[in-house]
N, C-alpha and C positions, 0 to 999 in steps of 0.2 A: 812402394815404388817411388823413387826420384824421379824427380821433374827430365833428367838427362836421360834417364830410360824412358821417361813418357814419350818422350819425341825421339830417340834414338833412331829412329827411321824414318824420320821427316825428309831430310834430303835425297836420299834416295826417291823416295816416293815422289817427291815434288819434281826432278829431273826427268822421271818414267814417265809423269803424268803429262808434263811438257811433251814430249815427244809422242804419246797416245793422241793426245789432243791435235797436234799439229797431223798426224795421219788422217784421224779421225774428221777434221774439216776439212780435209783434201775430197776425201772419198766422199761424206757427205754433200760438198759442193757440186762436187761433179755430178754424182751421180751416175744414172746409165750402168754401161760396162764396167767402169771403174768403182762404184759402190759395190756394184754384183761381185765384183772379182775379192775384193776386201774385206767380204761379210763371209763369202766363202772361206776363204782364206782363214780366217780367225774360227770359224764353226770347222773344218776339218782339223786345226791344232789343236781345238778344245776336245773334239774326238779322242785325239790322239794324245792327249795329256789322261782322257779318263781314264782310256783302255789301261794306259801304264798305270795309274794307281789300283786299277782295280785285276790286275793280271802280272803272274807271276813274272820272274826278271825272263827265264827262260823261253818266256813264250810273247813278249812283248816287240816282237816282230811283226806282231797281227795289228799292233796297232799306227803304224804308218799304211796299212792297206788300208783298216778301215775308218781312219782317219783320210786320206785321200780318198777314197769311196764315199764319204757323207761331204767332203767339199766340193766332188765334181757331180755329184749329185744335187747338191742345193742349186748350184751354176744353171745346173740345166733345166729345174725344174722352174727360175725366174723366168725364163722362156717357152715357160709354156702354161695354156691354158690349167686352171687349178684342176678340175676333172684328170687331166694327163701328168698333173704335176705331184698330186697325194701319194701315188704309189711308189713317183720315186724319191719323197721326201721318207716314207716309211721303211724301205729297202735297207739303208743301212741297220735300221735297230733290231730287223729282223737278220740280216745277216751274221750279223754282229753274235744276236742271240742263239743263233744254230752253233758258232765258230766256237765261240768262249766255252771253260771248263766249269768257271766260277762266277758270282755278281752277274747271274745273266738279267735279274730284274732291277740291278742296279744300270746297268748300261743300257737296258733296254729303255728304260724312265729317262735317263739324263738324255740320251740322245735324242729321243723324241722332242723334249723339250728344249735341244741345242738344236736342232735342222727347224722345229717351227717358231723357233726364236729368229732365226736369222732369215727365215723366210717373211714374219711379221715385219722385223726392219726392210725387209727390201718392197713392203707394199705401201708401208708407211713413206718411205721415201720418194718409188714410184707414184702413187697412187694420189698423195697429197702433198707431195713436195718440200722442198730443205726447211721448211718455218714448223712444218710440222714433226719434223723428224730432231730437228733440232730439240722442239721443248719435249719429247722422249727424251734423249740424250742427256737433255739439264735436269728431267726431274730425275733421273736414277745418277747421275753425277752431285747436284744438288743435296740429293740424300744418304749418297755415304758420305762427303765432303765436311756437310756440316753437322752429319751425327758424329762423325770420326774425332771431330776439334772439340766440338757439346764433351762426348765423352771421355775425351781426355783430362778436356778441361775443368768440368762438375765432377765424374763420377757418379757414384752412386752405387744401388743396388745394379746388380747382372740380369740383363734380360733374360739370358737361360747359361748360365754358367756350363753346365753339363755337356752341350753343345759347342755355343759360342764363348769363351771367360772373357773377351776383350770386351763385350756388347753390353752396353746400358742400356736401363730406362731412358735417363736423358737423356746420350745418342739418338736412339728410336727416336723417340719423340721429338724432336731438333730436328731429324730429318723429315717427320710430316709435315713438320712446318714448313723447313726450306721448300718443301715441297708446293704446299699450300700457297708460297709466295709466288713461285715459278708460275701454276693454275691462274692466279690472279695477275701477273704482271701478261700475260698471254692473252689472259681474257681480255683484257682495256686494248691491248694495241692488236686485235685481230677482229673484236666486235661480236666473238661470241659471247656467249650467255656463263657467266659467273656459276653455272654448273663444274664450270672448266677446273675450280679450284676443288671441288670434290674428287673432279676424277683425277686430279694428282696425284692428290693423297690417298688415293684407291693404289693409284700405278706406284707411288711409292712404296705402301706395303705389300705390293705383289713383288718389289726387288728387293725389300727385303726376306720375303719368304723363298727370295730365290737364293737368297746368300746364305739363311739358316740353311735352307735346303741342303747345298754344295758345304756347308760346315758340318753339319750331320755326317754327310758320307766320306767326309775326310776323315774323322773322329773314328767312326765304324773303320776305315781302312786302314790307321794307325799311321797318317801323313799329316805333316802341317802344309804345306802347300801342295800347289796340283803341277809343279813343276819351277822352274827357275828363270824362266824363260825374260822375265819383268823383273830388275832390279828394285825392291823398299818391295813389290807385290808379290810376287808368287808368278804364278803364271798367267794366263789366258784364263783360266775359271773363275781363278781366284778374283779377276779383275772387272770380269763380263756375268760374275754370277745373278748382279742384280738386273741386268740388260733381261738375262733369260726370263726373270720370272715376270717381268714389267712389260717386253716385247711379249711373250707370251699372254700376259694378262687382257693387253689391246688387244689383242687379234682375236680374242673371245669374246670382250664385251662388246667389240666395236660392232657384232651382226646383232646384236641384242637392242644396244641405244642410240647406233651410226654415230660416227664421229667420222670429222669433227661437230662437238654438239654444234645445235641450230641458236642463231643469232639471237641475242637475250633481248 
């Protein structure tokens, strides 16, 4: 491969990611309404990008219902106590799973992990505010950013070709680190305890296992991306894969070790 195909999607990518980012700090800053409304918004398109790869052309009407069914449904359940809010975080993947002909344990899995993905970001935001929600943000940005350039730039052996062919060792690896940097530059200007640099690079390899994840079921569906919707990215999945398995990751460990950890 030439170095002009190496990067042959650099601009694009670098334009979308402007544009991402600038949304992205908007709704993070606010917060409130305007977070809720955004995280929704992006989790019923990812719906609605699944359903179409995984359901015929014919029948892919079903998924703007239940892609709007899983966004007015997350909306609603930020407002409301968790006890009131589980059943209707779980409602779409059951719905979903009665509707569908085909991949019903595929959509049933992904969406689970899309509606408590976006429900994780909206507790992290409410719960602990923009500094916290930010360094989520940067460590799953952080780690594809600079596994992406690592592995362009090194190469190497493939992480799982069969899977992923783009994906290096050095990639990976590059993005623990960036990761591990983000843990340690957090920890000195916030006063927690230098554990913090652990659980980075815990949350980094849960976004990448969210991105193998979403490559795997591309692969099995015979799609390269989840949609067009993102110019140099794919779509919404393609973009928020790593979000899913890193928001998800927190909102599991966080009842196990509380975070944010306690002051070192």
């Amino acid at each position: 491969m030439s170095n002009t195909e190496k990067w042959s999607d650099l601009t694009a990518r670098v334009w979308s990611a402007l544009v991402m980012v600038v949304f992205a700090a908007i709704g993070i800053w606010a917060g409130g309404h305007v977070f809720h409304i955004l995280v929704a918004l992006i989790v019923g398109l990812m719906v609605w990008e699944l359903v179409d790869m995984i359901t015929p052309p014919e029948r892919r009407n079903i998924s703007r219902i239940l892609g709007s069914m899983t966004g007015v449904a997350l909306l609603a359940a930020a407002y409301l106590p968790v006890g009131f809010a589980l059943p209707l975080l779980l409602a779409p993947a059951l719905v979903g799973f009665g509707q569908l002909e085909r991949n019903r344990t595929i959509y049933m899995t992904f969406t689970v992990m899309i509606v408590l993905s976006g429900f994780g970001m909206m507790q992290v935001r409410d719960d602990m505010g923009v500094e916290w929600m930010l360094w989520l943000v940067l460590v799953v940005v952080v780690t594809d950013v600079v596994g992406y350039f690592a592995g362009r730039a090194i190469g190497g052996p493939k992480f799982w070709p069969k899977v992923s062919p783009k994906k290096t060792w050095s990639g990976t690896a590059a993005g623990w680190v960036g990761a591990g940097i983000v843990g340690f530059l957090f920890s000195v200007n916030t006063g927690v305890g230098l554990q913090l640099i652990g659980i980075s690079v815990a949350v980094s390899m849960a976004s990448q296992m969210g991105d193998i994840a979403e490559s795997g079921m591309k692969r099995k569906m015979g799609v390269k991306d989840s949609s067009n919707l993102i110019p140099g990215h794919g779509g919404l999945m393609d973009r928020f894969d790593g979000m899913l398995g890193a928001s998800v990751f927190l909102l599991i460990i966080g009842q196990f070790i509380g975070f944010p950890p306690g002051v070192g």
